[in-house]
N, C-alpha and C positions, 0 to 999 in steps of 0.2 A: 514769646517774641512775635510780633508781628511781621509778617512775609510780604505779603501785600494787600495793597487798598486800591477798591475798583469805583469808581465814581461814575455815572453815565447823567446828561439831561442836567446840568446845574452850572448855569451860569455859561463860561467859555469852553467847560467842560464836558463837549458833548460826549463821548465815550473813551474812558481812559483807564489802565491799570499801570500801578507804578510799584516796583518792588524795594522792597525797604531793605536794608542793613542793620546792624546795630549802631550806626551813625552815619546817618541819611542829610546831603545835606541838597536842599532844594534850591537852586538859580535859576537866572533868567530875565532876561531885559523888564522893565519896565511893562506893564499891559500882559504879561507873559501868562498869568493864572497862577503865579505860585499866591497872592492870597486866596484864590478861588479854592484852591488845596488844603491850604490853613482851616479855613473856613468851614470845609469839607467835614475834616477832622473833627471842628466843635461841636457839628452839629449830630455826629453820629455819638457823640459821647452826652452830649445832650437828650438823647433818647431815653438816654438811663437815668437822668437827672428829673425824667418828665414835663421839661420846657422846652421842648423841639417846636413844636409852632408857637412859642411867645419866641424863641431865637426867630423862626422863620417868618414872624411878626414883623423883628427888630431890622430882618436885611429887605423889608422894603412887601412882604407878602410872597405865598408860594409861585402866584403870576409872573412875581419878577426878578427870582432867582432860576427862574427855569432857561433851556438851554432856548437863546432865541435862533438859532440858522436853524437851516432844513435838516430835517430828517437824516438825508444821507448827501454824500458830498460826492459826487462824481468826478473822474480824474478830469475832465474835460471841465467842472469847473473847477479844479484848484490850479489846471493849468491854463486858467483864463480864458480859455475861448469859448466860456457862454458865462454870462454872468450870472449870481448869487441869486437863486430865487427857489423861493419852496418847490418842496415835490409833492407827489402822492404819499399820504402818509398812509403807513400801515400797522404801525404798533400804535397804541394807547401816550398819551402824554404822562409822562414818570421821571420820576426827581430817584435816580437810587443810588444808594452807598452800600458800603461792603468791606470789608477786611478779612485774610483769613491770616489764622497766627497758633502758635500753641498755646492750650488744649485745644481750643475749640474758635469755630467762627462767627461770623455775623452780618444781614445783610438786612438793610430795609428797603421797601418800594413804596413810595410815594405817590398817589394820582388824584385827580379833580372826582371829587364827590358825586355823588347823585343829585343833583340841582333841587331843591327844596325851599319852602318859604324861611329858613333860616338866616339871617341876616349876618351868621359865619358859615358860610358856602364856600366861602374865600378860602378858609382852613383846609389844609389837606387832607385827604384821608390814607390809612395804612394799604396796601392794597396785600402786600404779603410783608412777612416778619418769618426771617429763620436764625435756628442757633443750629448749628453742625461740627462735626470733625472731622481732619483731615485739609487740604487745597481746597476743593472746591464741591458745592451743595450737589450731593444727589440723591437717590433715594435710600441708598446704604448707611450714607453717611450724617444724614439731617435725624436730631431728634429732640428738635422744637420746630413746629411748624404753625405758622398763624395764613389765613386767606379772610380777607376782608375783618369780620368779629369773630372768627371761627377759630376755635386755640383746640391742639392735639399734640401731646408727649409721647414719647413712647418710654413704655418702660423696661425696666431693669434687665426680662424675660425679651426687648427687644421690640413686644407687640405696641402697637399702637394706641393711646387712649385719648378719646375725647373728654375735653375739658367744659364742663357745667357753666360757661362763664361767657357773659358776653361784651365783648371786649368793645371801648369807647372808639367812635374810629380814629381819632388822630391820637392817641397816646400807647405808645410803646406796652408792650407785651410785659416788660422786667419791671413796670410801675404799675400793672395792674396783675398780676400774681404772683404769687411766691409761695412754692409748696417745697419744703426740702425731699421730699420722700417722693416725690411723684414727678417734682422738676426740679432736681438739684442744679440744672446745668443755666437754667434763669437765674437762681443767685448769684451763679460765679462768673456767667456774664456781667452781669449788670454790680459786681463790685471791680470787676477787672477795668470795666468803662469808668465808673466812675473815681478809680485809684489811676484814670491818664490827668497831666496835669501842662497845664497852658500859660504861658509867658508873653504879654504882648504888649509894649510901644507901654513900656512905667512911663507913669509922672514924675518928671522931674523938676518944674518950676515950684516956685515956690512957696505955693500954698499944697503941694501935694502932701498927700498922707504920710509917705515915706520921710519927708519932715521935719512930722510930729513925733514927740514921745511915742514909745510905745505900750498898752497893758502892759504890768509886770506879770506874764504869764508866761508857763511852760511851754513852747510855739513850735514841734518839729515842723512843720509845712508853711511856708512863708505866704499870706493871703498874695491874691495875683495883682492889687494893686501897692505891695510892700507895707502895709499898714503899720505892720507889726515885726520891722525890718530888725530893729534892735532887740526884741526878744528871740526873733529867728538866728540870729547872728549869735549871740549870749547861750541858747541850746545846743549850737552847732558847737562851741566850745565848751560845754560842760561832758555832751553822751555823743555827740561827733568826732569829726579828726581834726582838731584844733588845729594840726601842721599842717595842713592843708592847706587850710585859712591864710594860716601866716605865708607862707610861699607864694600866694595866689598874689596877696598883699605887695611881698617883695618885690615880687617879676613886676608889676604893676607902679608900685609908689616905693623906689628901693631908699632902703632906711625907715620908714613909715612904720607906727606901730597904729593898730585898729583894737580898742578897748569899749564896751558898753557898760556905761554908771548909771544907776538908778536914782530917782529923787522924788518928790512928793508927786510930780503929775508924770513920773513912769518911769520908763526904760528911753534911753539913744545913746546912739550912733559918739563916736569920738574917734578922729585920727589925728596923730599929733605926727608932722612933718619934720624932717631937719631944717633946723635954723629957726622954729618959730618958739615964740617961748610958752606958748598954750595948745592945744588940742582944739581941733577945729568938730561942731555938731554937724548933724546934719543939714541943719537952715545952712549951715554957711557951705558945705560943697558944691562945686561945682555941680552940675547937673550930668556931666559926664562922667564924675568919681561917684555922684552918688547912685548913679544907673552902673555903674561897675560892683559896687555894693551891692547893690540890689539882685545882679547875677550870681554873686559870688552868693548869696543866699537860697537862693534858684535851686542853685547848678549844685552844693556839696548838701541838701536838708540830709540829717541822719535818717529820714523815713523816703531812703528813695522811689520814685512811682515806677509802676513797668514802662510807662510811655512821657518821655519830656519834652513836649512842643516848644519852642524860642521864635518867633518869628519876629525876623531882623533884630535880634539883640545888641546890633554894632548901634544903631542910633544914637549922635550924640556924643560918641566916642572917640578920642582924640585917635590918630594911625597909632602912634606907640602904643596905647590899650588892646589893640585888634589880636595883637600876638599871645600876651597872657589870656585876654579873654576863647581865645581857640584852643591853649593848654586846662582852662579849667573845662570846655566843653570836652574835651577829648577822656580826660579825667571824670567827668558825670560819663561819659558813654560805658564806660567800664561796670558800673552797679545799675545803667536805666540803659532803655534803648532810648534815643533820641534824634529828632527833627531837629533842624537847624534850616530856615527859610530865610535867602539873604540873596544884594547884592552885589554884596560888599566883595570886591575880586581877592581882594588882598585875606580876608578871612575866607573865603569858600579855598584859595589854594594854601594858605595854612591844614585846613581840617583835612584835606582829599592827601596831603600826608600823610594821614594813618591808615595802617594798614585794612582796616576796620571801614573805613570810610565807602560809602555809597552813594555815587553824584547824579543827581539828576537833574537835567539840564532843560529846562521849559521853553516852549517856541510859540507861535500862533500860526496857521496855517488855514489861509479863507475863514480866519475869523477864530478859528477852532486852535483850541491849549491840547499841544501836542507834547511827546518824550521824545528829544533829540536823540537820533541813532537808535530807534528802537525799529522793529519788523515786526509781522505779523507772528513770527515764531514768538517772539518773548511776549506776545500777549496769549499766547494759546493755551487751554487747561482750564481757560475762566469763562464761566458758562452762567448767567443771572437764573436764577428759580422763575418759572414761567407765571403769570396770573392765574 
């Protein structure tokens, strides 16, 4: 489970930890940073995927996700009597992430290369890379350690080894080695990252893939744009909890049965209503049944992930769906930990119901994505690995 994620230099997010629950639900006005948090989240899972700078491509280059205000924020300017203008900088410009969780942790640092005739300068370079156990990196507790190209394990005996390897500068550590016996603790990173799994803004008009037919293939994990929503649905009731299904259904479309038939060009989708005398596909629902569907796939796959990101799942969503779709989120919370990013009021005070529930409430302050009601005590303990 993860405990917390430390983000510094990224975007609104000049320096921030936010401590998770096993159902974490993120709010906050408009402009607030809860996508900047989302975001956060992809990109460190991204690491392990080895497309961290084609991601940091896609939002625009490392130039312009980095944090724009100053340096440091003086109370005299957040209480306005001097206006918003850089300071004296003293640290290095750095884009870093971080989480720590059981077994172990993870943090990257980010920074501008050595200026070279290379025409991707642009690209960031790793400047440290650690895996550790325990809260927070120190020297006890770290044992993956990367500085610049420089890789060193410690092993088994505890001592420290340098690694023969010299590491590309922007791709992650867990996509360029993998030793079981020398670095057990890089595969189990870099399969724990790549088993978090992300939900975001389906398509639902109606040329979207969710749609069409689906492969008639065996499908525990539903792809993220629901391609393959009727085989995922069809799994979940053959080696899932079928009753689950059906209840999720009920609360939702009561009377309603949800059945998936097969036929020459695949698998879909069929709900057949009270009063109608046919069963409705996927072309014909609604875009707010069928984005309900779509959760309901999400939220019960029989291969639950350790981590399930939803960000604004309400989209599209008629009020009466708001209440079932918070009973199947509460329900995934139970077998995954799970994010929930939303501003939807009427679902954030459904979920913050459960006993279980972890709210955190985003603000902006001169500019800067803050934790509502947090002090300096609740960030204390979190210390970044130095360059």
């Amino acid at each position: 489970m993860i405990h917390r994620i430390a983000i510094a230099g990224y975007r609104s997010i000049r320096s921030l930890t936010v401590r998770l629950g096993e159902l974490t639900v993120v709010t906050g006005p408009n402009g607030s940073g809860k996508t900047n948090l989302y975001r956060s989240l992809r990109l460190i899972a991204s690491a392990a995927n080895g497309n961290l700078n084609q991601s940091l491509a896609e939002e625009g280059g490392f130039e312009s996700v980095l944090w724009a205000g100053p340096e440091t924020i003086p109370n005299e300017m957040k209480r306005g009597e001097v206006p918003v203008q850089g300071t004296l900088r003293r640290k290095p410009i750095a884009l870093k992430l971080a989480f720590s969780a059981d077994p172990m942790s993870y943090c990257i640092d980010l920074g501008r290369p050595v200026p070279s005739n290379s025409m991707f300068d642009a690209d960031p370079e790793i400047k440290r890379e650690c895996i550790w156990t325990g809260p927070t990196p120190d020297a006890r507790s770290l044992c993956v350690d990367r500085k610049g190209a420089n890789l060193r394990c410690r092993s088994g005996k505890g001592k420290w080894q340098d690694i023969d390897l010299h590491l590309s500068r922007g791709t992650s550590l867990m996509t360029e080695y993998a030793d079981p016996f020398a670095a057990p603790e890089i595969i189990v990173m870099k399969e724990q990252l790549r088993g978090w799994r992300f939900y975001d803004t389906f398509r639902c008009d109606s040329h979207a893939p969710a749609r069409l037919p689906s492969p008639q293939t065996f499908t525990p994990v539903m792809a993220n744009d629901g391609s393959n929503l009727a085989a995922a649905l069809q799994t979940i009731r053959e080696i899932g909890d079928s009753h689950i299904v059906e209840q999720a259904i009920e609360e939702a479309f009561p009377g309603s049965q949800l059945y998936v038939q097969s036929g020459e060009s695949g698998m879909q989708v069929v709900l057949t209503q009270p009063g109608m005398l046919r069963g409705l596909t996927a072309r014909e629902l609604s875009d707010g049944t069928l984005r309900y569907l779509l959760l309901l796939a999400a939220l019960f796959s029989p291969r639950p992930p350790e981590l399930l990101v939803l960000n604004e799942p309400e989209t599209s969503l008629h009020p009466d769906l708001i209440g079932p779709l918070a009973n199947m989120i509460c329900r995934a919370a139970e077998r995954s930990q799970v994010i929930v990013v939303s501003h939807n009021q009427h679902l954030v005070a459904q979920l913050e119901r459960d006993e279980i529930c972890e709210p955190v409430r985003l603000n902006k302050e001169t500019g800067e994505t803050i934790v509502e009601g947090t002090d300096l005590l609740s960030q204390h303990g979190w210390k970044w690995p130095a360059r």
